[in-house]
C-alpha positions as CSV (number, residue, x, y, z in Angstrom):
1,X,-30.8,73.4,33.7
2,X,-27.8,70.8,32.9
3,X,-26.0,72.6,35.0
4,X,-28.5,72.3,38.3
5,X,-29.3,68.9,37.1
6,X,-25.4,67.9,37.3
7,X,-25.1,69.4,40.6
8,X,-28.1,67.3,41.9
9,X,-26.2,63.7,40.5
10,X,-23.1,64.8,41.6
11,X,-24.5,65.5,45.6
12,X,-23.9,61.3,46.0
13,X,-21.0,60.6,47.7
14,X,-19.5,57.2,48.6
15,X,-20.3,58.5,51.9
16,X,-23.8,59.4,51.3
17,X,-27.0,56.9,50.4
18,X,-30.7,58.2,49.4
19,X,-31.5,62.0,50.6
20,X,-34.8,63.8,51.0
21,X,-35.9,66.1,48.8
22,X,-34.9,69.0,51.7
23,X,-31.4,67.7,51.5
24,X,-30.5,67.5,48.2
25,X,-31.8,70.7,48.2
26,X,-29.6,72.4,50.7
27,X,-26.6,70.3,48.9
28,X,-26.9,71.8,46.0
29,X,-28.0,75.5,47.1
30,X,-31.0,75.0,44.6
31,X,-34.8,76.2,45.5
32,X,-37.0,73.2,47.0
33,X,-39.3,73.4,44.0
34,X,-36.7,73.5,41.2
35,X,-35.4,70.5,42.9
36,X,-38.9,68.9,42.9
37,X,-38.9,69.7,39.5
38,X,-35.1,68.4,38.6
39,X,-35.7,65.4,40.7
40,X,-38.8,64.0,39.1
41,X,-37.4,64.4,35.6
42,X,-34.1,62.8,36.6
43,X,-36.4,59.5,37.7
44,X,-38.3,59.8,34.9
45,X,-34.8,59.4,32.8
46,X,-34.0,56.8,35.3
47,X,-30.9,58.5,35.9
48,X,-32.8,59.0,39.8
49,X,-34.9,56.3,41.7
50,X,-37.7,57.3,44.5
51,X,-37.9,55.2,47.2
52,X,-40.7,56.9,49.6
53,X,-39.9,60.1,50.4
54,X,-35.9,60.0,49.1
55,X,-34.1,60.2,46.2
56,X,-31.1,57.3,45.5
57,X,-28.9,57.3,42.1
58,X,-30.8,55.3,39.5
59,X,-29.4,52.1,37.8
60,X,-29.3,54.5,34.5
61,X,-26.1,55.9,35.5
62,X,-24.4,52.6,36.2
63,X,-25.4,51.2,32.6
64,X,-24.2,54.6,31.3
65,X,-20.9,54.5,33.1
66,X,-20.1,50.9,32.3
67,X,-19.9,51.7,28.3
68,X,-17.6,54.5,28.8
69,X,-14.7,53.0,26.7
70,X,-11.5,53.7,28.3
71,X,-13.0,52.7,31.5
72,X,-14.2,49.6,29.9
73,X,-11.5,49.0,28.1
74,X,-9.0,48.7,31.3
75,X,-11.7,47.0,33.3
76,X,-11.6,44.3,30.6
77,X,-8.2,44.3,30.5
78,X,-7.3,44.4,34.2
79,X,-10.0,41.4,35.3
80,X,-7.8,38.2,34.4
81,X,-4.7,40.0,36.4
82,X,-7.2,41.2,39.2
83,X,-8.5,37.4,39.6
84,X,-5.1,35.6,39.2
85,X,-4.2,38.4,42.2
86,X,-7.2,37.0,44.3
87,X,-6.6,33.6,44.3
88,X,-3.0,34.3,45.4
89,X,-4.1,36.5,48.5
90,X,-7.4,35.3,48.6
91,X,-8.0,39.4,49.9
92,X,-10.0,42.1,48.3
93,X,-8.1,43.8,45.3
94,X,-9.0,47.1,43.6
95,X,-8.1,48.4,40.7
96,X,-8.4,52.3,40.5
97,X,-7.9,55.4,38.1
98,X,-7.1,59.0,39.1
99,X,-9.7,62.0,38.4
100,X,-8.3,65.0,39.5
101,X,-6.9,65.1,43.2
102,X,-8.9,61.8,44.1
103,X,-8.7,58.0,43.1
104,X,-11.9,56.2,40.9
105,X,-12.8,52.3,41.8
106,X,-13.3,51.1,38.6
107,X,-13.5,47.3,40.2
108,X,-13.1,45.1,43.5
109,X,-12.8,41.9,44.3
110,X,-14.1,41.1,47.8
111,X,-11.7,39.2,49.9
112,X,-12.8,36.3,51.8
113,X,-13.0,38.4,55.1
114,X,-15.9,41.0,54.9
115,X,-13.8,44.0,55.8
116,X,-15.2,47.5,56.5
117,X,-13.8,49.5,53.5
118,X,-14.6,52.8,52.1
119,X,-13.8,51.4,48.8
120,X,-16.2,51.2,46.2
121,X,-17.2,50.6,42.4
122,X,-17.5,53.7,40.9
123,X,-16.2,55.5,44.2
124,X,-13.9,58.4,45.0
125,X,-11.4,58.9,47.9
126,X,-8.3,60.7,48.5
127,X,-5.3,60.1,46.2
128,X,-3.0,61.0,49.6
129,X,-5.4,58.4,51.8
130,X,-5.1,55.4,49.6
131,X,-2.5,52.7,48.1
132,X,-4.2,52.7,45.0
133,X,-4.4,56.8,45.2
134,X,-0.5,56.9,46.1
135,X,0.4,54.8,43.6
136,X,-0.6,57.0,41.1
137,X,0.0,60.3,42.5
138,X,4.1,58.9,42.9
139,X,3.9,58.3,38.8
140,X,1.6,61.3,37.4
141,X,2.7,63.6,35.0
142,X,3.4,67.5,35.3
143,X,3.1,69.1,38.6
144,X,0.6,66.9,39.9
145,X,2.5,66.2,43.4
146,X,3.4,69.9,44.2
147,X,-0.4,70.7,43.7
148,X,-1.2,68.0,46.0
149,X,1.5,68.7,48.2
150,X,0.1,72.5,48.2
151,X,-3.3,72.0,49.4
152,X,-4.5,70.9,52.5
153,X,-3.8,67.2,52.9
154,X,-7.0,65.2,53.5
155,X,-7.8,63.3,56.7
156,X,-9.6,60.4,56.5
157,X,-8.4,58.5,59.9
158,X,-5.9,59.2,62.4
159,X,-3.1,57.8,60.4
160,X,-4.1,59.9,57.3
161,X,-0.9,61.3,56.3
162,X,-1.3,65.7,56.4
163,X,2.3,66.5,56.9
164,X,3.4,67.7,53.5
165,X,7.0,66.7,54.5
166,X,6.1,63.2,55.2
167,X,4.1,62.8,52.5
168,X,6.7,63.9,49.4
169,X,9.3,61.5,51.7
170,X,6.8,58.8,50.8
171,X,6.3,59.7,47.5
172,X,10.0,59.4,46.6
173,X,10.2,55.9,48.6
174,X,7.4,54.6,46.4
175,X,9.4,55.9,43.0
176,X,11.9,54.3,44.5
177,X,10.5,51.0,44.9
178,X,7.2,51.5,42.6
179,X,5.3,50.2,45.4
180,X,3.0,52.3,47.7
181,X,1.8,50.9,51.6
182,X,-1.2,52.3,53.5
183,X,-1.4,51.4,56.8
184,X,-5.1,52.5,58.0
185,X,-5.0,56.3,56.5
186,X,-8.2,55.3,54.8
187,X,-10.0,52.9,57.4
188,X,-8.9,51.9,60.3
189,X,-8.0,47.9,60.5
190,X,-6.8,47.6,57.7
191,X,-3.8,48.0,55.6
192,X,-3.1,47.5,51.4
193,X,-0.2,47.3,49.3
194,X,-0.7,48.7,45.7
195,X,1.4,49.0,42.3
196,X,1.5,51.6,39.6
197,X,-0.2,50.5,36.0
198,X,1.5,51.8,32.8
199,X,0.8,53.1,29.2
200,X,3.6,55.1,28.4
201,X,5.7,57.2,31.2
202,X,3.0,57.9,33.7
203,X,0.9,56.0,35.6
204,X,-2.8,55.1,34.1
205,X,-4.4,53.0,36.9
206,X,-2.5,51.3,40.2
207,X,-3.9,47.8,41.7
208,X,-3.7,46.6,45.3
209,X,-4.3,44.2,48.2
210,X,-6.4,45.6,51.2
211,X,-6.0,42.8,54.3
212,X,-6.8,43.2,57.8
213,X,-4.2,44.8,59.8
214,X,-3.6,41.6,61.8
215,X,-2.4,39.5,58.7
216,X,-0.8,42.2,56.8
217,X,2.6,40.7,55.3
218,X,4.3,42.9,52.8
219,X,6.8,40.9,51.8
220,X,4.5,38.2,51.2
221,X,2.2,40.1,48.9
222,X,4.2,42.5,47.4
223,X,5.5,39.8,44.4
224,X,1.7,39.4,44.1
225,X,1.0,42.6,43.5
226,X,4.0,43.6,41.6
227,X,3.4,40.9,39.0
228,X,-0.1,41.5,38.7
229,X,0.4,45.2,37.6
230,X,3.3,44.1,35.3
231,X,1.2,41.8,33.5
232,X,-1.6,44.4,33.0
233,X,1.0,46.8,32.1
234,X,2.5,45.3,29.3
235,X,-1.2,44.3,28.4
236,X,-1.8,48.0,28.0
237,X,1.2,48.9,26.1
238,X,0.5,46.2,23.7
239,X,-3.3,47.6,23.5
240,X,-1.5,51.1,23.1
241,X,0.6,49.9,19.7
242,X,-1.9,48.1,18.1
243,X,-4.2,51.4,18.2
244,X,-1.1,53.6,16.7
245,X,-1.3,51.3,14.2
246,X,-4.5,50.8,13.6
């Protein structure tokens, strides 16, 4: 039963709101009355929330997933470099984490423009449609870009990146520079500029700058960005040794 119960949380998508007890039900393959049954324990826990006839993710999950400690940990960490980077653009900044082939928001900071991003807290997208997701795919460890590079490359706009070719060129520009662009492969309009964060050899988070595609000025944010994710990187390695000591 944790197993169908999982499969009915994990049916949410950043792209998807409150569903109908029909619809989570052909999402998860499960029988309409065992997800009845599934559903009205899971709002009971509060871990599901009813709102007439459809089901949304209950505020139970977001306590739970703000006191998982590495997350909160580098949220904590990251917000003093994430605001200094906002009042230098004065444009929304992410910070993000990879989970498998796909980049977690683990925080944003709304820009003064209220742009139409796919970007959100606790949301996944592409590692390959993102500058946050780039980022960190161009510094992961083991064989992390020839499995991406292997699979079917997602398309999230038409300037979504899904030539394998193209995409490893990139990869090796932004180890190169150890900065990654997106220019509208995740929403169209708008552009970012991101930079790895470290703990060691390989990447553990990457923070950006999403601006309109109007304004967007790489060599005007790029220091901003760069600095900010030097900072929280030597914040981290310093967190790092005092646990080896400890």
């Amino acid at each position: 039963m944790l197993d169908k119960a999982a499969a009915v949380l994990e049916c949410y998508r950043p792209d998807g709101g409150a569903f109908r007890l029909t619809e989570i039900a052909a999402r998860t393959g499960l029988a309409k009355t065992t997800a009845f049954r599934l559903c009205a324990d899971l709002v009971r826990l509060g871990l599901l929330e009813r709102a007439g006839e459809t089901y949304r993710l209950g505020g139970k999950l977001f306590e739970l997933g703000s006191l998982v400690p590495r997350r909160q940990d580098l949220r904590e960490a990251a917000l003093p470099f994430l605001q200094d980077l906002f009042e230098a653009t004065h444009e929304t900044v992410h910070l993000g984490v990879r989970e498998g082939f796909e980049v977690v928001y683990v925080e944003r900071i709304h820009g003064h423009d209220a742009l139409a991003l796919p970007s959100r807290i606790g949301g996944r997208l592409p590692l390959t449609c993102t500058g946050v997701g780039k980022a960190l795919l161009a510094f992961s460890e083991g064989a992390l870009v020839e499995e991406v590079l292997d699979r079917p490359l997602p398309r999230l706009s038409p300037h979504s990146i899904t030539d394998p070719a193209r995409l490893r060129t990139v990869i090796e520009q932004i180890q190169v520079a150890g900065l990654a662009y997106e220019e509208q492969e995740a929403a169209l309009g708008v552009s970012c500029i991101a930079s790895p964060v470290f703990d060691g050899p390989t990447a553990v988070a990457a923070l950006s700058v999403a601006v309109p595609r109007a304004r967007f000025r790489p060599a005007q944010l790029a220091p901003a960005v760069r600095t900010a994710a030097l900072g929280l990187s030597r914040v981290m390695r310093g967190t790092g040794a005092a646990r080896g000591r400890a």
